[in-house]
C-alpha positions as CSV (number, residue, x, y, z in Angstrom):
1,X,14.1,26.2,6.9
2,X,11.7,28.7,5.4
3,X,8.9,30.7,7.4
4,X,6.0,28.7,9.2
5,X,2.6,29.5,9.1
6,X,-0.5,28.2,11.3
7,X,-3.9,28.6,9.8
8,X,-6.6,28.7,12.1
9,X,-8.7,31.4,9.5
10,X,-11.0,30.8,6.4
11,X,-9.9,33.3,4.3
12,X,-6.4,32.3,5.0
13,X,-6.9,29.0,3.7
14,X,-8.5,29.8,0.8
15,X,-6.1,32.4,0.2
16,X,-3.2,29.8,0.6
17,X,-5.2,27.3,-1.7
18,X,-5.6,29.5,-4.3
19,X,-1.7,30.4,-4.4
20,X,-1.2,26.4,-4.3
21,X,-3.5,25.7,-7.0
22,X,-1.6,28.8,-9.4
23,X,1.7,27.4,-9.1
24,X,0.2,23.5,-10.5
25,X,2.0,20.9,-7.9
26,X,2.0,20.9,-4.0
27,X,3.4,18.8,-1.5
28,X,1.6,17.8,1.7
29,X,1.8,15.7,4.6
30,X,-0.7,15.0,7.4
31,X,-0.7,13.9,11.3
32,X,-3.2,12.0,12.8
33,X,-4.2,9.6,15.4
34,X,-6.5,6.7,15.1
35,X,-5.7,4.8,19.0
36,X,-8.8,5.0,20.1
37,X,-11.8,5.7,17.0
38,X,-12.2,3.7,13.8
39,X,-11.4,7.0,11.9
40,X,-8.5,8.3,12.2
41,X,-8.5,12.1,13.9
42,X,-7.0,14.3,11.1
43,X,-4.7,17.0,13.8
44,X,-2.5,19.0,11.3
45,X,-2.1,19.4,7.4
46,X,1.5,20.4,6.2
47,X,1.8,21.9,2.3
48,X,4.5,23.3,0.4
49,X,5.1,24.5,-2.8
50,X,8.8,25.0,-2.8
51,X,10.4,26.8,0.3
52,X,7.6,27.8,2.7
53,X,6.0,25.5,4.7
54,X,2.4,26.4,5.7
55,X,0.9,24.4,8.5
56,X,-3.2,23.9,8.3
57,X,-5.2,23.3,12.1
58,X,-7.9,21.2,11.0
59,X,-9.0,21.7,14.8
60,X,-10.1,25.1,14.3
61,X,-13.2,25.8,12.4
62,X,-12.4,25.3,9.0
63,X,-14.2,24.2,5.9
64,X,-10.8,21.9,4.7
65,X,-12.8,21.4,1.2
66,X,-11.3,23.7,-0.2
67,X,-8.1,22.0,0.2
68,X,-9.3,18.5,-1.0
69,X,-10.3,19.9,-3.7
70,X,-6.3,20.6,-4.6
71,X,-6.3,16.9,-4.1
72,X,-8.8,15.6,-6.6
73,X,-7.8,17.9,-8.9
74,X,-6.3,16.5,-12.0
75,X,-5.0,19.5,-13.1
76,X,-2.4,19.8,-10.3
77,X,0.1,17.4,-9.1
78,X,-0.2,16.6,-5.5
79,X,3.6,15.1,-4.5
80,X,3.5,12.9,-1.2
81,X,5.6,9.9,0.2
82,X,3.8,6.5,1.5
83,X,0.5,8.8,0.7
84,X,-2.1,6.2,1.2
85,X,-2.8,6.7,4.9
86,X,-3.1,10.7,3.6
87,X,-5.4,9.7,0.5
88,X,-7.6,7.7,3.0
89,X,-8.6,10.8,4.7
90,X,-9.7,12.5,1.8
91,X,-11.3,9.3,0.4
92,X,-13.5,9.3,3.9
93,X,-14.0,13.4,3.8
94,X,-15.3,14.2,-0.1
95,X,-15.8,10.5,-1.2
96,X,-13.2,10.9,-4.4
97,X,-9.9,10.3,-4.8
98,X,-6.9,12.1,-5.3
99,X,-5.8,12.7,-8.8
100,X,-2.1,13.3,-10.4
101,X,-0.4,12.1,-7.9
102,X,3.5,11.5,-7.2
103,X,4.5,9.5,-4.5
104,X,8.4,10.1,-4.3
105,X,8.3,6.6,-2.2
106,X,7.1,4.3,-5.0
107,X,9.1,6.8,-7.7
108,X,12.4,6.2,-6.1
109,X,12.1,2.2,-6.7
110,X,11.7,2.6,-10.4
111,X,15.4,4.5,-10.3
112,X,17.3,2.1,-8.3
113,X,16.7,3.9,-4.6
114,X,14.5,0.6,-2.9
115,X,11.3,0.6,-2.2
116,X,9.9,1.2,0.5
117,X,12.5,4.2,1.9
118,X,11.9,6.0,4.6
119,X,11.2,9.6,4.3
120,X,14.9,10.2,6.1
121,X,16.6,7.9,4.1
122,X,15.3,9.2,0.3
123,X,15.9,13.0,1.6
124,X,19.5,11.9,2.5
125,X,19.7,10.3,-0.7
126,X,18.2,12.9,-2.8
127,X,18.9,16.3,-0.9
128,X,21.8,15.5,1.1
129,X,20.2,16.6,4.1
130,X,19.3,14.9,7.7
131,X,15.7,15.2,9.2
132,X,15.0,14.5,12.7
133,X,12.0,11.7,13.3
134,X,11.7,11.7,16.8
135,X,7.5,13.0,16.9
136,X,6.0,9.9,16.0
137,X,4.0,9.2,18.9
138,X,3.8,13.1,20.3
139,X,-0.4,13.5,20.8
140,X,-0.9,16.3,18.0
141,X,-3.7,17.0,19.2
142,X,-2.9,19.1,21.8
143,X,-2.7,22.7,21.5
144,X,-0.5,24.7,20.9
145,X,2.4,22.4,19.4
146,X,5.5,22.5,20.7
147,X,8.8,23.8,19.0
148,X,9.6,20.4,18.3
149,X,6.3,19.7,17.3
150,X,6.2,22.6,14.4
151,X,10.2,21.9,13.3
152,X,9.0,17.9,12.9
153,X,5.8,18.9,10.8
154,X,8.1,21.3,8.6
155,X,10.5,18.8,7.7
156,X,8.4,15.7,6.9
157,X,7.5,18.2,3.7
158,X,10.2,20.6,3.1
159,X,12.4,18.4,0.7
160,X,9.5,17.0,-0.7
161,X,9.7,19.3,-3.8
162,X,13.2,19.3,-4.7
163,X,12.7,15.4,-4.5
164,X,9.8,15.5,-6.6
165,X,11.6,17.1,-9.3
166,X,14.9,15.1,-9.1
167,X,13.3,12.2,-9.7
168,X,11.3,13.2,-12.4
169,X,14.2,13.9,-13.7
170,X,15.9,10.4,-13.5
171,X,12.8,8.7,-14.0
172,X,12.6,10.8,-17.4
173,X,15.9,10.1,-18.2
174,X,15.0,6.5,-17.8
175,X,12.4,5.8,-19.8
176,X,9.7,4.5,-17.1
177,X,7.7,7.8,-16.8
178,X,4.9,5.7,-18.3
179,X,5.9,3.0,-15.7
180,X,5.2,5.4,-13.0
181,X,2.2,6.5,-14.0
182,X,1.0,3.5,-14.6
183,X,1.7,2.1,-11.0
184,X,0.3,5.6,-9.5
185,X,-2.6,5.6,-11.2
186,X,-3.6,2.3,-8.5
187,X,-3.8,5.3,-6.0
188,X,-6.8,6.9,-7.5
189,X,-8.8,3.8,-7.7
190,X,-11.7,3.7,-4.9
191,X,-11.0,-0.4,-4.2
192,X,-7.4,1.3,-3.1
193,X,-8.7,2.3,-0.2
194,X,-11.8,0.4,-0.2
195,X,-11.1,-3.2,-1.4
196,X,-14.3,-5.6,-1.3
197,X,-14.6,-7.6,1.7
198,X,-13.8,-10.9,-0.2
199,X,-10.2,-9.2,-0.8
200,X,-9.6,-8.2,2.7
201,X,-10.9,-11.6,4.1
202,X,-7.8,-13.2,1.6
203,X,-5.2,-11.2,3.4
204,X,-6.4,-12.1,7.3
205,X,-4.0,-14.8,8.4
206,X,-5.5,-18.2,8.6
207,X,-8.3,-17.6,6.4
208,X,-6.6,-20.0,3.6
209,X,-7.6,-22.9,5.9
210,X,-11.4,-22.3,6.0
211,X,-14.2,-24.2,3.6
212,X,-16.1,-22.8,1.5
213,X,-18.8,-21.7,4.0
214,X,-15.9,-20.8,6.3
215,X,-15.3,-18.0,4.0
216,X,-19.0,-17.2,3.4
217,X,-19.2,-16.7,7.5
218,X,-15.7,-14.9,8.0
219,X,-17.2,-12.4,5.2
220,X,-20.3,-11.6,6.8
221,X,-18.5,-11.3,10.5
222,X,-15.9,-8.7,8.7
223,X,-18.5,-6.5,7.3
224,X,-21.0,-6.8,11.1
225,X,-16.9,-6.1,13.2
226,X,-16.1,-2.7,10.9
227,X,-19.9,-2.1,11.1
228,X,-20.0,-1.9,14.7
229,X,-16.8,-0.2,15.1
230,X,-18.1,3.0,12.7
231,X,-21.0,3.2,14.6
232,X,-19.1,3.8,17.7
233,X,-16.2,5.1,15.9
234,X,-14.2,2.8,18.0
235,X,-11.1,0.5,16.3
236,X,-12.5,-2.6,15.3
237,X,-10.0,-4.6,17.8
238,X,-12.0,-3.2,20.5
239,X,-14.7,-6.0,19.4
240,X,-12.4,-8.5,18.4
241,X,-9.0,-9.5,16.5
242,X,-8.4,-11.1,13.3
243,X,-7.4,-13.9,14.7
244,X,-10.5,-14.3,16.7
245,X,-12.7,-13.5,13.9
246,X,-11.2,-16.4,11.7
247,X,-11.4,-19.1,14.5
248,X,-14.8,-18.0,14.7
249,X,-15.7,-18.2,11.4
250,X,-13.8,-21.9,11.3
251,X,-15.6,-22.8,14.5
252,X,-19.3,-20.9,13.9
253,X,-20.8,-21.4,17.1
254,X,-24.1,-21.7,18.2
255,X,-24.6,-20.5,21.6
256,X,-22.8,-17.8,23.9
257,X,-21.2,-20.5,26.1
258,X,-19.1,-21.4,22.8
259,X,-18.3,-17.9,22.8
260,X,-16.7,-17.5,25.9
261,X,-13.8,-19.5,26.6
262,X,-12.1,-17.6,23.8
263,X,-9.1,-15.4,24.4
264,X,-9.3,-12.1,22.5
265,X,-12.9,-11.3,22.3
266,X,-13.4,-8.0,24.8
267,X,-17.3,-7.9,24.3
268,X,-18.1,-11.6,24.7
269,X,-20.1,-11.6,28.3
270,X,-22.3,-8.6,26.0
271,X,-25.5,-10.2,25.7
272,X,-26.2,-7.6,22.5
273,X,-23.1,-8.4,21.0
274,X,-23.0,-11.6,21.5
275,X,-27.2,-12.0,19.9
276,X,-25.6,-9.9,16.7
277,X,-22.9,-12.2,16.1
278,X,-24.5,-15.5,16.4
279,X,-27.5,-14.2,14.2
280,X,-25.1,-13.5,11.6
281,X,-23.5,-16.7,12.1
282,X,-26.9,-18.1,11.7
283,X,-27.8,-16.1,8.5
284,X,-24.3,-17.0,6.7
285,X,-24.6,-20.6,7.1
286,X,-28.1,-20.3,4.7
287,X,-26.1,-19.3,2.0
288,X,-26.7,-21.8,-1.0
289,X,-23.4,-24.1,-1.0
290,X,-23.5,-22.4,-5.0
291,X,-22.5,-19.5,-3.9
292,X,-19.9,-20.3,-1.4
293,X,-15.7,-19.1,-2.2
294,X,-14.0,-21.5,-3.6
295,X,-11.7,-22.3,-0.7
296,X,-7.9,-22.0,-1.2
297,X,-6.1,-24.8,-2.9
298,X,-3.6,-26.6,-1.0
299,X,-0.8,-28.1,-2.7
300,X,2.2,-29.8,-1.6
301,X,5.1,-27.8,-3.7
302,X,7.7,-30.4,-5.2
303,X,11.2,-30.0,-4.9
304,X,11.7,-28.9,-8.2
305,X,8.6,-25.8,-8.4
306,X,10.8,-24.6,-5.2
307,X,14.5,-24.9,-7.3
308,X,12.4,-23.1,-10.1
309,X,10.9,-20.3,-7.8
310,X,14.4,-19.8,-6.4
311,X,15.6,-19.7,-9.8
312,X,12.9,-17.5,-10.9
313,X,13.6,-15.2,-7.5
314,X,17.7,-15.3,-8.6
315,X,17.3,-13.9,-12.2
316,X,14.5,-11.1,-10.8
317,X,16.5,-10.1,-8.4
318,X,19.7,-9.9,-11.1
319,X,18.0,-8.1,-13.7
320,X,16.7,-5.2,-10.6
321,X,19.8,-4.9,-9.7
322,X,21.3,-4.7,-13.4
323,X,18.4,-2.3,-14.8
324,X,18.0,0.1,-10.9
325,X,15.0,-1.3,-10.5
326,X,13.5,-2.0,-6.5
327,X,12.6,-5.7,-6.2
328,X,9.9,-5.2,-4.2
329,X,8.0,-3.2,-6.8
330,X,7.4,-6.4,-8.5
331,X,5.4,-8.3,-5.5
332,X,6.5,-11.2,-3.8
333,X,7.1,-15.2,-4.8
334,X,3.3,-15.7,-5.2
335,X,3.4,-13.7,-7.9
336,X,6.3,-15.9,-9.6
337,X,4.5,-18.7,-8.3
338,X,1.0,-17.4,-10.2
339,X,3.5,-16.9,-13.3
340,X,5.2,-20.5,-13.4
341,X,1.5,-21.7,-13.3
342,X,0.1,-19.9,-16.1
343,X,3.1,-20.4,-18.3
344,X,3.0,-24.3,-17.6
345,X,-1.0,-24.4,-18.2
346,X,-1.5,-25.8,-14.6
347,X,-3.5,-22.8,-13.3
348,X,-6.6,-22.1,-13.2
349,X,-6.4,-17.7,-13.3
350,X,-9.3,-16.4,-15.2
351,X,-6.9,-13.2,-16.1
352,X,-3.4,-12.9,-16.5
353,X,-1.1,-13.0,-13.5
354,X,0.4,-9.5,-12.2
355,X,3.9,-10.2,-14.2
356,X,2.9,-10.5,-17.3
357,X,0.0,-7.1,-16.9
358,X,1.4,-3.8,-17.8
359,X,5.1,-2.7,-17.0
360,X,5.7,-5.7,-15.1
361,X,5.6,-7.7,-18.2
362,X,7.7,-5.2,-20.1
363,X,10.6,-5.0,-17.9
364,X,11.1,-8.5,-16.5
365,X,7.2,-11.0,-17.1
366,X,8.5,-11.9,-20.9
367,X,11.6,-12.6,-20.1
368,X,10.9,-14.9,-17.2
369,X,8.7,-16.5,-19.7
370,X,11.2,-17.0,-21.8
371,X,13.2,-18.7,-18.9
372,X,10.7,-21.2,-17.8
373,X,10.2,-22.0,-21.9
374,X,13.8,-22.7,-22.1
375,X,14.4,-19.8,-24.8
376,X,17.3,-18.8,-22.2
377,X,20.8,-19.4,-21.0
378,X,22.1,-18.4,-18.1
379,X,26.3,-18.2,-17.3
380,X,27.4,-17.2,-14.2
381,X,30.8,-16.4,-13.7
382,X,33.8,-14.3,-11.2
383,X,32.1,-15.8,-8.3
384,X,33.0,-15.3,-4.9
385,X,34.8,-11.9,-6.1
386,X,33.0,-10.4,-9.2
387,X,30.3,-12.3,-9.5
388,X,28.3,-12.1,-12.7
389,X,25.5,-13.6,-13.7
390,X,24.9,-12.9,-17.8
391,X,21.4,-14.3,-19.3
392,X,21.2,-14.5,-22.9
393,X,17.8,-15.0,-24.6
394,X,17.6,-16.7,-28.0
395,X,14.8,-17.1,-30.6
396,X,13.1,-14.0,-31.8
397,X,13.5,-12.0,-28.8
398,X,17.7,-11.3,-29.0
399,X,18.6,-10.0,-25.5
400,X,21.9,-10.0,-23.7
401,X,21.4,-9.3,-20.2
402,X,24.4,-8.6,-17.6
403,X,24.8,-7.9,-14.2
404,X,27.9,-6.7,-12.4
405,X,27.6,-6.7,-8.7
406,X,31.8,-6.2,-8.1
């Protein structure tokens, strides 16, 4: 498994960084635990170049700059998989973010693996070997780790390496390095990790149903809920839940009695709290009705924009399959939804939706424009057995697309 070593000294993390920075690409991993602070509490840092496996005890006195520094470097290639809770630390520590990076999770979907895999499943797939995942809720913060401990820290970046370079390999040989790079290069935008709070407020559930000055409210109460959770470093569900936070922004109560008879709301009987939240209540509700969100648009989908989605959905999911490509790379049926609207004229999009932008609208956006502008035949055939679905494109674009799934 290759030797194991615990850095608790300076000099020998320095000494290790400056060996990782020589050899131009590095794999890492981290543990943490966020249960009980808004930040999560950074407990061990596993890196590997190819072979050894050093382990990094950011619980001793270290300087771990040194080592983010690797990270933002754009000079060296920092390989990961699902590295965004990893890049978050960083992003929090130094304030940049990491550079050249290849996340063997999103790179195996452009080659036909699915996206997301699990770290066991893409090792078995790519190194025919079989990693044990039974640490995931061990405290790492206790000292010193177990045997168990150390052999699950080893493994969740030992393979990483020979990963990294098989799939550069396939991804080469299929044309979509500039794919790849493309879609990692939304990892070293700050918004990544950081999105504004009007973007975060779209993806709390129920906040589609608000008005205008629903939004305005549920905005302000986001930003005063992860204010008063990093002032305590406490997780913001230890004021209140999303769900809370939207009712109250739908509700936006005057008083403390309104306050509490709801379920969900920990602090409510805090008379401090409880003054903080109606004043920004109070404060939201002045906003000029100009500046309010536009509220979400409700619209009752006819039969036939569902048989189109599905139809849509059908030939995506036929030409991924065809062309080893993961579905889920592309986004979900909004997204074919956004599409279908823009190519009828019936949106309202101030920019281009997501599959027709970049890659997307290389490998799959034209053609399903193409589809929706009736440029397109589809013949399906061999069904139940072989089934096969062929879609030939006419007019200036000639493609002949197949796929095989006997």
């Amino acid at each position: 498994m290759g030797s194991t070593d615990l850095v608790t000294e300076q000099a020998v993390l320095d000494k290790h960084c400056q060996a990782w920075r020589q050899a131009g690409v590095f794999a890492f991993d981290t543990e943490f635990i966020r249960d009980d602070t808004y930040d999560a509490q950074l407990c061990l840092i596993q890196v590997t170049t190819d072979g050894d496996v050093v382990l990094v005890d950011p619980t001793a006195d270290l300087d771990l700059g040194v080592f983010w520094d690797l990270v933002v470097d754009p000079d060296v290639v920092t390989v990961v998989h699902a590295g965004k809770e990893d890049f978050e630390v960083c992003y929090r520590t130094t304030g940049q973010v990491p550079r050249n990076v290849f996340d063997v999770q999103i790179a195996a979907g452009f080659v036909g693996y699915g996206y997301p895999l699990s770290l066991l499943r893409l090792v078995e797939f790519m190194v025919h070997k079989r990693i044990a995942k039974a640490q995931t809720l061990t405290d790492w913060l206790r000292r010193p780790l177990t045997e168990a401990q150390h052999r699950y820290a080893i493994e969740d970046v030992l393979y990483l390496p020979q990963t990294y370079r098989r799939l550069s390999s396939e991804i080469e040989q299929a044309g979509r390095s500039a794919w790849l790079a493309e879609e990692l290069r939304q990892v070293e935008r700050p918004e990544y990790y950081q999105p504004p709070t009007a973007d975060r407020v779209q993806r709390l559930k129920g906040s589609s149903r608000l008005d205008g000055l629903g939004l305005v409210v549920l905005e302000r109460l986001v930003d005063w809920r992860d204010e008063w959770a990093q002032r305590r470093n406490r997780p913001i569900r230890a004021l209140m839940r999303d769900d809370v936070l939207v009712e109250i922004a739908r509700r936006r109560p005057s008083k403390q009695s309104d306050l509490e008879v709801l379920r969900g709301f920990p602090q409510s009987r805090n008379r401090r709290v409880v003054a903080e939240l109606l004043e920004v209540i109070t404060e939201a509700c002045k906003t000029p009705r100009s500046e309010w969100p536009k509220p979400a648009e409700h619209r009752e989908e006819t039969p036939m924009a569902k048989a189109m989605v599905d139809l849509l959905s059908a030939v995506t999911q036929a030409i991924c399959y065809e062309e080893r490509l993961s579905r889920n790379l592309l986004g979900g049926a909004q997204r074919l939804r956004d599409l279908l609207d823009y190519a009828s004229g019936n949106g309202d999009q101030p920019e281009r939706p997501a599959l027709l932008c970049g890659w997307r609208e290389e490998f799959v956006g034209q053609r399903l424009v193409e589809l929706i502008e009736g440029r397109c035949e589809l013949h399906l055939s061999g069904w139940p057995r072989r089934p096969r679905l062929r879609i030939a494109s006419h007019g200036k674009r000639k493609r002949t697309h197949n796929t095989d799934q006997g």
